[in-house]
C-alpha positions in Angstrom: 180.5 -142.9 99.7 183.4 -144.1 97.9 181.4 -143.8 94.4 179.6 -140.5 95.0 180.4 -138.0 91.9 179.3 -135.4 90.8 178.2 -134.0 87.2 177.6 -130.2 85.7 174.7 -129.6 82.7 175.2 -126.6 81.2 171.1 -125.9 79.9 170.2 -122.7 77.8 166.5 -121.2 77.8 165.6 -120.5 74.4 164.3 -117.1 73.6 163.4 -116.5 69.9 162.7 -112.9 68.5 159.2 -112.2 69.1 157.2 -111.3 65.6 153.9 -110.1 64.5 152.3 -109.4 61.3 150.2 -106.4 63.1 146.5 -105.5 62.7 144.7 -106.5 59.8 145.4 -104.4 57.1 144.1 -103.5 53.3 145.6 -103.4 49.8 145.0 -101.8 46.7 143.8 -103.5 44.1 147.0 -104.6 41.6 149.4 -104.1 44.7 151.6 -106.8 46.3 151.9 -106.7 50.1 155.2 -108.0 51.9 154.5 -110.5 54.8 157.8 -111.8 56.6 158.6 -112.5 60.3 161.7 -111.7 60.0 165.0 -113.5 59.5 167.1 -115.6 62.0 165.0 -118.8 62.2 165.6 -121.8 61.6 162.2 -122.7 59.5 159.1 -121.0 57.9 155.7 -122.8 57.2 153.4 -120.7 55.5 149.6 -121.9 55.2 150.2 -121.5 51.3 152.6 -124.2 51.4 155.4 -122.0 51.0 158.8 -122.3 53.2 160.4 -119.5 52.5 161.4 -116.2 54.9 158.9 -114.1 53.1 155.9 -114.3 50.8 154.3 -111.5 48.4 150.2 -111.4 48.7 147.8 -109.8 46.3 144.5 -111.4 46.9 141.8 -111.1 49.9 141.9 -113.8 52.8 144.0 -114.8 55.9 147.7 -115.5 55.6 149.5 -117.1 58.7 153.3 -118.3 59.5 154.6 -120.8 61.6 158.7 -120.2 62.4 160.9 -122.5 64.3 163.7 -121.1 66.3 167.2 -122.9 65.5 166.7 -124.9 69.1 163.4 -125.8 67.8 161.0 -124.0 69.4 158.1 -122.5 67.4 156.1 -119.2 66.7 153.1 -118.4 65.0 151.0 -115.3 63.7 148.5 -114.6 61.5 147.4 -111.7 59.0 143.5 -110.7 57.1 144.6 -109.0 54.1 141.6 -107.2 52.5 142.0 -106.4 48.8 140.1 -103.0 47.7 139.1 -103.5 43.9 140.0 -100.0 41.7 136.7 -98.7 40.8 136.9 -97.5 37.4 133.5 -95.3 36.2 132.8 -94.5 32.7 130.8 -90.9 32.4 128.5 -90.3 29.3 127.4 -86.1 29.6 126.3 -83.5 27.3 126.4 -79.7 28.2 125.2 -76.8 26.3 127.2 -74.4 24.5 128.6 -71.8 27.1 128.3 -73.8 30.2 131.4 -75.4 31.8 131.7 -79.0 33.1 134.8 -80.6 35.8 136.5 -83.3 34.3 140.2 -84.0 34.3 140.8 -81.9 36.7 139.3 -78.7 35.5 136.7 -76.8 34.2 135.7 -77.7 30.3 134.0 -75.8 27.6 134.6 -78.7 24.7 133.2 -82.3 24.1 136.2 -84.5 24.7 137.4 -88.2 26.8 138.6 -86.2 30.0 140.2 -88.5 33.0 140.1 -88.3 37.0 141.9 -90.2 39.5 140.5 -89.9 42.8 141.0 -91.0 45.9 138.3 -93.0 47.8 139.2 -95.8 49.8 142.2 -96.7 52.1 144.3 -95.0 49.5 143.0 -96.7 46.8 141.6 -94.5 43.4 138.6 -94.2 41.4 139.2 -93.8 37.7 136.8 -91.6 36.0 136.4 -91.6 32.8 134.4 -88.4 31.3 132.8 -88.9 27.5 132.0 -84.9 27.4 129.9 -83.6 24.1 129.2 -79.9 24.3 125.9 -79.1 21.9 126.2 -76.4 19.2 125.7 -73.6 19.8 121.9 -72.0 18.6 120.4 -68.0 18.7 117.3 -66.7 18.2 117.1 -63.3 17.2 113.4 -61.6 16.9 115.2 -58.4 15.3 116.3 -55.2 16.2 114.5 -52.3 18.3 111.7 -50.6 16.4 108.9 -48.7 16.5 105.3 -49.6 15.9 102.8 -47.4 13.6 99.9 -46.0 15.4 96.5 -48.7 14.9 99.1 -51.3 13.4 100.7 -54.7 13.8 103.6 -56.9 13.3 104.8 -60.0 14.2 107.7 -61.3 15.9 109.6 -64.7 14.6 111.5 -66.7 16.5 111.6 -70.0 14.6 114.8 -72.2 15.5 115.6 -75.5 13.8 114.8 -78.7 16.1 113.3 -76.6 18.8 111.5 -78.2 21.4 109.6 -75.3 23.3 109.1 -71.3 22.3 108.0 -69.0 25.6 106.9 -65.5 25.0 107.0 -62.7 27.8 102.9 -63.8 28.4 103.4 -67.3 28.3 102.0 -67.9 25.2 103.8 -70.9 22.9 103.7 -70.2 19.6 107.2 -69.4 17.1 105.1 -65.9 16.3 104.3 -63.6 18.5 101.8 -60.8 17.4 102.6 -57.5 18.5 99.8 -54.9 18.6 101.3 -52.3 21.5 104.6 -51.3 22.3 106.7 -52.5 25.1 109.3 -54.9 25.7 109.2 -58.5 24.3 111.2 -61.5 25.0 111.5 -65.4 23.7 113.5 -68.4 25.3 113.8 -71.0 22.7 114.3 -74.7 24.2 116.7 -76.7 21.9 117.8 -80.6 22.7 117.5 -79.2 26.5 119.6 -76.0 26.0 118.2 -72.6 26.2 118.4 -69.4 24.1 116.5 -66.1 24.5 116.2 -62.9 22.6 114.6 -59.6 23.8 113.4 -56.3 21.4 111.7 -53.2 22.7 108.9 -51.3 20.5 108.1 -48.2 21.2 105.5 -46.3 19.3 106.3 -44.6 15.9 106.5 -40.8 16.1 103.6 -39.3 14.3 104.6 -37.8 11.1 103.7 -33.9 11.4 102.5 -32.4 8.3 101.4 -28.6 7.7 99.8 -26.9 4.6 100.2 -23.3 4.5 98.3 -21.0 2.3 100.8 -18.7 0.1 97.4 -16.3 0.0 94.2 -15.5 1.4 91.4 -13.0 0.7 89.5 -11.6 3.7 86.7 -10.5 1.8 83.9 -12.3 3.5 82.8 -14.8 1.2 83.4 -17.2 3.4 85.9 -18.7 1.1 89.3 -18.3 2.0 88.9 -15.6 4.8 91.4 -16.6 7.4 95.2 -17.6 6.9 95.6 -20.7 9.1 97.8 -23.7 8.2 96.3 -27.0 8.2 97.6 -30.5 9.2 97.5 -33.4 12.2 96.8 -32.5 16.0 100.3 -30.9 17.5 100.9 -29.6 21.0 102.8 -26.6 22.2 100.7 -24.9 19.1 102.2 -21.2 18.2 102.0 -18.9 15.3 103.2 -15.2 14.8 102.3 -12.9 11.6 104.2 -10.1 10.7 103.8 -6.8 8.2 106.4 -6.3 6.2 107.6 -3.3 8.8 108.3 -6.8 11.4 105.5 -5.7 13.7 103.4 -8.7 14.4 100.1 -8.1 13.5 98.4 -11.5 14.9 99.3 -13.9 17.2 98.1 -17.5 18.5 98.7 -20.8 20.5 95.2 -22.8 19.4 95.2 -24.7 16.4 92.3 -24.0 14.6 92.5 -20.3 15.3 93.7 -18.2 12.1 94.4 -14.4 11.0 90.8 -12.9 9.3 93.1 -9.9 7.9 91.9 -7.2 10.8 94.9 -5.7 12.7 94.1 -3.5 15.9 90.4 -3.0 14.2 91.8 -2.0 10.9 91.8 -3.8 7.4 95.0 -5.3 7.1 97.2 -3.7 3.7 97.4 -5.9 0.9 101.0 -7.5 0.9 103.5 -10.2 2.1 103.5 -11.1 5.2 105.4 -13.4 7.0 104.5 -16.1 9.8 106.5 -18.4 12.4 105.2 -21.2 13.3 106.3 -23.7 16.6 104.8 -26.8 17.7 105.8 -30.2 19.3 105.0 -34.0 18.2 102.7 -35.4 21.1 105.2 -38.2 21.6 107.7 -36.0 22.5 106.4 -32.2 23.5 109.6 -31.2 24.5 111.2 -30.9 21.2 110.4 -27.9 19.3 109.7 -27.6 15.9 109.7 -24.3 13.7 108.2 -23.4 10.2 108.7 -20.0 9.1 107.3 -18.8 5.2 105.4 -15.5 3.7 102.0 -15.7 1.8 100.0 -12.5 0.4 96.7 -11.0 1.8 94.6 -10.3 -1.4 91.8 -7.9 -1.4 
Protein backbone atom coordinates (compact mmCIF):
# COMPACT_ATOMS: atom_id res chain seq x y z
CA UNK A 1 0.00 0.00 0.00
CA UNK A 2 1.14 3.26 -0.96
CA UNK A 3 1.21 4.36 2.98
CA UNK A 4 2.66 1.22 4.46
CA UNK A 5 5.84 2.10 6.73
CA UNK A 6 7.59 0.83 8.84
CA UNK A 7 9.03 1.77 12.43
CA UNK A 8 12.02 0.30 14.78
CA UNK A 9 11.76 0.49 18.98
CA UNK A 10 14.75 -0.13 20.40
CA UNK A 11 13.40 -1.70 24.17
CA UNK A 12 15.90 -2.57 27.05
CA UNK A 13 15.06 -5.27 29.83
CA UNK A 14 15.97 -3.96 33.06
CA UNK A 15 18.13 -6.02 35.25
CA UNK A 16 19.11 -4.38 38.61
CA UNK A 17 21.85 -5.94 40.87
CA UNK A 18 20.32 -8.47 42.96
CA UNK A 19 20.82 -7.69 46.95
CA UNK A 20 20.28 -9.33 50.24
CA UNK A 21 20.78 -8.44 53.72
CA UNK A 22 21.48 -12.41 54.48
CA UNK A 23 20.20 -14.49 57.45
CA UNK A 24 19.18 -12.89 60.55
CA UNK A 25 21.95 -11.96 62.43
CA UNK A 26 22.95 -10.70 66.22
CA UNK A 27 24.82 -7.79 67.69
CA UNK A 28 26.51 -6.98 70.71
CA UNK A 29 25.28 -4.89 72.94
CA UNK A 30 26.89 -1.06 72.40
CA UNK A 31 27.75 -2.13 68.70
CA UNK A 32 26.40 -0.55 65.48
CA UNK A 33 25.65 -2.90 62.60
CA UNK A 34 25.99 -1.67 58.82
CA UNK A 35 22.85 -2.46 56.69
CA UNK A 36 23.19 -1.30 52.85
CA UNK A 37 22.14 -2.91 49.52
CA UNK A 38 24.62 -1.56 47.89
CA UNK A 39 25.15 1.42 45.64
CA UNK A 40 24.03 1.99 41.96
CA UNK A 41 20.29 2.69 42.56
CA UNK A 42 18.35 5.11 41.81
CA UNK A 43 16.36 5.28 45.36
CA UNK A 44 16.38 3.82 48.92
CA UNK A 45 13.25 3.69 51.30
CA UNK A 46 14.12 2.40 54.53
CA UNK A 47 11.09 1.36 57.02
CA UNK A 48 12.81 3.97 59.52
CA UNK A 49 12.01 6.71 57.14
CA UNK A 50 15.39 7.08 56.04
CA UNK A 51 16.47 7.51 52.16
CA UNK A 52 19.77 7.10 52.34
CA UNK A 53 22.22 4.17 50.64
CA UNK A 54 23.01 2.87 54.05
CA UNK A 55 21.78 2.95 57.67
CA UNK A 56 23.64 2.16 61.13
CA UNK A 57 21.36 -0.17 63.62
CA UNK A 58 21.93 -0.68 67.31
CA UNK A 59 18.69 -1.85 68.66
CA UNK A 60 16.60 -5.20 68.40
CA UNK A 61 13.72 -5.54 65.63
CA UNK A 62 13.34 -5.98 61.86
CA UNK A 63 14.88 -3.51 59.41
CA UNK A 64 13.85 -3.62 55.64
CA UNK A 65 14.79 -1.63 52.29
CA UNK A 66 13.07 -0.92 49.32
CA UNK A 67 15.56 0.21 46.22
CA UNK A 68 14.52 1.45 42.88
CA UNK A 69 16.66 0.72 39.91
CA UNK A 70 17.40 4.03 37.75
CA UNK A 71 14.60 2.58 35.07
CA UNK A 72 12.37 2.29 37.98
CA UNK A 73 12.05 -0.98 38.79
CA UNK A 74 12.09 -1.96 42.51
CA UNK A 75 13.76 -4.37 45.11
CA UNK A 76 13.21 -5.21 48.49
CA UNK A 77 14.77 -7.19 51.49
CA UNK A 78 14.56 -7.44 54.94
CA UNK A 79 16.85 -8.07 58.07
CA UNK A 80 15.94 -9.33 62.29
CA UNK A 81 18.65 -7.78 64.10
CA UNK A 82 18.88 -9.28 67.62
CA UNK A 83 20.72 -7.18 70.14
CA UNK A 84 22.57 -9.36 73.00
CA UNK A 85 22.66 -7.08 76.17
CA UNK A 86 26.57 -7.22 77.99
CA UNK A 87 25.93 -9.09 81.10
CA UNK A 88 27.93 -7.39 83.70
CA UNK A 89 28.05 -9.64 87.35
CA UNK A 90 29.22 -8.20 90.44
CA UNK A 91 30.97 -11.03 92.80
CA UNK A 92 30.97 -10.50 96.70
CA UNK A 93 33.56 -13.63 98.17
CA UNK A 94 35.62 -14.20 101.06
CA UNK A 95 38.45 -16.96 101.35
CA UNK A 96 40.52 -18.03 104.12
CA UNK A 97 44.05 -17.20 104.62
CA UNK A 98 46.18 -19.72 102.43
CA UNK A 99 43.58 -20.69 99.93
CA UNK A 100 43.67 -19.29 96.38
CA UNK A 101 40.65 -17.86 94.45
CA UNK A 102 40.40 -17.16 90.14
CA UNK A 103 39.63 -13.81 89.42
CA UNK A 104 41.15 -11.54 86.85
CA UNK A 105 42.47 -14.04 85.22
CA UNK A 106 44.45 -15.82 87.79
CA UNK A 107 44.82 -17.38 90.87
CA UNK A 108 44.64 -14.87 94.13
CA UNK A 109 45.93 -15.06 97.60
CA UNK A 110 44.74 -11.16 98.54
CA UNK A 111 41.32 -9.44 99.16
CA UNK A 112 41.10 -7.00 96.17
CA UNK A 113 38.32 -5.74 93.04
CA UNK A 114 39.66 -8.29 90.44
CA UNK A 115 37.94 -8.14 86.70
CA UNK A 116 36.94 -10.90 83.97
CA UNK A 117 35.82 -10.56 80.57
CA UNK A 118 34.41 -13.55 79.26
CA UNK A 119 32.99 -14.70 76.40
CA UNK A 120 29.37 -16.09 76.39
CA UNK A 121 27.17 -15.27 73.72
CA UNK A 122 27.53 -14.78 69.87
CA UNK A 123 30.77 -13.07 70.68
CA UNK A 124 29.41 -10.97 73.13
CA UNK A 125 31.21 -10.72 76.98
CA UNK A 126 30.30 -11.10 80.45
CA UNK A 127 32.02 -8.60 82.80
CA UNK A 128 32.83 -9.99 86.07
CA UNK A 129 33.53 -8.11 88.65
CA UNK A 130 35.31 -9.95 91.81
CA UNK A 131 35.00 -8.02 95.38
CA UNK A 132 37.76 -10.60 96.96
CA UNK A 133 38.45 -10.26 101.02
CA UNK A 134 40.90 -12.90 102.23
CA UNK A 135 40.32 -13.46 106.25
CA UNK A 136 43.35 -13.12 108.56
CA UNK A 137 45.10 -15.40 109.18
CA UNK A 138 44.49 -17.42 112.87
CA UNK A 139 46.78 -20.48 114.74
CA UNK A 140 46.24 -22.49 117.50
CA UNK A 141 49.08 -23.87 119.06
CA UNK A 142 48.31 -26.51 122.13
CA UNK A 143 52.29 -26.39 122.82
CA UNK A 144 55.15 -28.30 122.14
CA UNK A 145 55.85 -32.25 122.52
CA UNK A 146 56.24 -33.35 126.18
CA UNK A 147 56.10 -35.96 128.35
CA UNK A 148 53.52 -36.81 131.03
CA UNK A 149 54.50 -37.82 134.77
CA UNK A 150 53.51 -41.22 135.73
CA UNK A 151 49.59 -41.01 137.76
CA UNK A 152 49.42 -37.27 136.51
CA UNK A 153 47.47 -34.75 134.35
CA UNK A 154 47.60 -31.72 132.29
CA UNK A 155 45.50 -29.95 130.15
CA UNK A 156 45.70 -28.88 126.70
CA UNK A 157 44.43 -25.15 125.59
CA UNK A 158 43.42 -24.30 122.50
CA UNK A 159 41.42 -21.00 123.04
CA UNK A 160 41.25 -18.73 119.74
CA UNK A 161 39.50 -15.38 119.70
CA UNK A 162 35.96 -15.41 117.89
CA UNK A 163 36.08 -19.15 117.46
CA UNK A 164 33.06 -20.79 116.40
CA UNK A 165 33.82 -24.65 117.00
CA UNK A 166 36.91 -26.48 118.92
CA UNK A 167 37.22 -30.61 117.84
CA UNK A 168 39.51 -32.72 119.80
CA UNK A 169 40.98 -36.11 118.37
CA UNK A 170 37.67 -37.88 120.35
CA UNK A 171 35.26 -35.58 119.35
CA UNK A 172 34.81 -33.90 122.36
CA UNK A 173 34.06 -29.79 122.06
CA UNK A 174 35.44 -28.11 124.69
CA UNK A 175 38.70 -25.20 124.31
CA UNK A 176 40.52 -27.71 127.05
CA UNK A 177 41.24 -30.89 126.55
CA UNK A 178 42.39 -33.05 129.73
CA UNK A 179 45.11 -35.32 129.11
CA UNK A 180 45.51 -38.26 131.49
CA UNK A 181 47.70 -40.86 129.08
CA UNK A 182 50.09 -40.34 126.48
CA UNK A 183 49.55 -40.38 122.80
CA UNK A 184 48.92 -38.10 120.16
CA UNK A 185 46.50 -35.18 120.36
CA UNK A 186 45.07 -32.90 117.84
CA UNK A 187 42.46 -29.66 117.64
CA UNK A 188 40.88 -27.99 114.59
CA UNK A 189 39.63 -24.62 115.61
CA UNK A 190 36.62 -23.21 113.31
CA UNK A 191 37.05 -19.35 112.91
CA UNK A 192 34.44 -17.13 110.67
CA UNK A 193 34.31 -20.52 108.55
CA UNK A 194 38.15 -21.03 108.25
CA UNK A 195 39.92 -23.79 109.74
CA UNK A 196 43.15 -24.22 111.94
CA UNK A 197 44.55 -27.28 113.58
CA UNK A 198 47.38 -28.09 115.93
CA UNK A 199 48.77 -31.59 116.89
CA UNK A 200 51.33 -32.52 120.13
CA UNK A 201 52.42 -35.93 121.04
CA UNK A 202 52.98 -37.05 124.93
CA UNK A 203 54.79 -39.66 125.64
CA UNK A 204 55.27 -40.81 129.18
CA UNK A 205 58.02 -39.21 131.52
CA UNK A 206 61.05 -41.43 132.09
CA UNK A 207 61.11 -42.51 135.62
CA UNK A 208 63.65 -40.83 137.51
CA UNK A 209 66.16 -43.66 138.85
CA UNK A 210 67.44 -43.13 142.21
CA UNK A 211 70.03 -45.52 144.28
CA UNK A 212 71.26 -45.24 147.87
CA UNK A 213 74.31 -47.08 148.51
CA UNK A 214 75.65 -47.95 151.83
CA UNK A 215 79.48 -46.58 152.31
CA UNK A 216 79.47 -49.53 155.18
CA UNK A 217 77.96 -52.59 156.48
CA UNK A 218 78.51 -54.95 159.46
CA UNK A 219 77.76 -58.62 158.85
CA UNK A 220 77.55 -59.47 162.35
CA UNK A 221 74.10 -60.85 162.53
CA UNK A 222 72.17 -58.52 164.35
CA UNK A 223 70.03 -58.24 161.85
CA UNK A 224 70.85 -54.67 161.49
CA UNK A 225 72.85 -53.81 158.70
CA UNK A 226 73.98 -57.37 157.55
CA UNK A 227 73.86 -57.27 153.84
CA UNK A 228 75.38 -54.46 151.43
CA UNK A 229 72.54 -53.88 148.86
CA UNK A 230 71.67 -50.45 147.37
CA UNK A 231 68.25 -49.34 147.63
CA UNK A 232 66.02 -47.28 145.22
CA UNK A 233 62.87 -47.64 142.53
CA UNK A 234 62.17 -50.94 140.48
CA UNK A 235 64.94 -51.14 137.48
CA UNK A 236 65.36 -53.91 134.87
CA UNK A 237 68.48 -55.42 133.40
CA UNK A 238 69.43 -55.44 137.42
CA UNK A 239 73.39 -56.21 137.97
CA UNK A 240 75.85 -55.75 140.63
CA UNK A 241 79.58 -56.94 141.10
CA UNK A 242 81.75 -56.62 144.49
CA UNK A 243 85.25 -56.79 144.52
CA UNK A 244 88.29 -57.25 147.26
CA UNK A 245 90.69 -54.95 147.07
CA UNK A 246 93.02 -57.76 145.17
CA UNK A 247 89.95 -57.10 142.03
CA UNK A 248 88.62 -60.62 142.55
CA UNK A 249 84.91 -60.38 142.72
CA UNK A 250 83.81 -61.81 145.66
CA UNK A 251 79.82 -61.55 145.03
CA UNK A 252 77.83 -61.20 142.26
CA UNK A 253 73.96 -60.62 141.33
CA UNK A 254 71.12 -59.64 138.70
CA UNK A 255 67.92 -59.51 141.38
CA UNK A 256 67.30 -56.50 143.05
CA UNK A 257 66.66 -57.16 146.38
CA UNK A 258 69.46 -59.66 146.66
CA UNK A 259 72.64 -58.19 148.57
CA UNK A 260 76.34 -59.31 149.82
CA UNK A 261 76.00 -60.89 153.72
CA UNK A 262 79.98 -60.57 153.89
CA UNK A 263 80.66 -64.60 153.25
CA UNK A 264 83.01 -65.20 150.29
CA UNK A 265 83.31 -68.97 148.99
CA UNK A 266 82.19 -69.95 152.79
CA UNK A 267 84.57 -67.74 154.42
CA UNK A 268 84.15 -64.44 156.57
CA UNK A 269 84.84 -61.72 154.30
CA UNK A 270 88.25 -59.37 155.57
CA UNK A 271 87.35 -56.19 157.00
CA UNK A 272 88.11 -53.45 154.21
CA UNK A 273 87.12 -51.50 151.09
CA UNK A 274 85.56 -53.03 148.65
CA UNK A 275 84.33 -51.90 145.59
CA UNK A 276 80.95 -52.59 143.53
CA UNK A 277 79.61 -51.92 139.82
CA UNK A 278 76.43 -51.57 139.49
CA UNK A 279 74.24 -51.68 135.76
CA UNK A 280 70.66 -51.38 135.26
CA UNK A 281 68.07 -49.92 132.73
CA UNK A 282 64.97 -47.43 133.11
CA UNK A 283 61.87 -49.63 132.28
CA UNK A 284 60.85 -47.05 129.61
CA UNK A 285 63.76 -47.71 127.84
CA UNK A 286 65.72 -51.28 128.85
CA UNK A 287 68.00 -50.83 126.23
CA UNK A 288 70.03 -48.04 127.59
CA UNK A 289 72.43 -49.02 130.15
CA UNK A 290 73.16 -47.33 133.10
CA UNK A 291 76.35 -47.80 135.43
CA UNK A 292 77.17 -46.77 139.10
CA UNK A 293 80.41 -47.81 140.37
CA UNK A 294 81.65 -46.64 144.34
CA UNK A 295 83.59 -48.51 147.50
CA UNK A 296 82.03 -48.81 151.01
CA UNK A 297 83.81 -50.77 154.09
CA UNK A 298 82.74 -54.19 155.65
CA UNK A 299 82.99 -53.57 159.39
CA UNK A 300 83.30 -56.30 161.79
Amino acid sequence: MATEQRICKIIEIDTPKPFSFGKDTTICEGTDLLLTPGTGYKSYLWNTGATTPSILVNQPGEYSVKVTSPHGCEMADTIHVTVVQNLAVTVDTSICYGEKYFAGGGLRTTSGTYYDTIPYQAGCNKIVTTHLIVKPQFSVNIGEDTCLVKETSMELHAYVAGASEYTWQDGSHDSVFLVNLPGDFWVNVVVDACNASDTIHIKKCPELIYFYFPTAFTPNGDGLNDEFRPTGNEIVNYHMMIFNRWGQMVFETTIQEQGWNGIYKGEYGEPGVYSYVVTHANTDNPSEVIKTTGSFTLIR
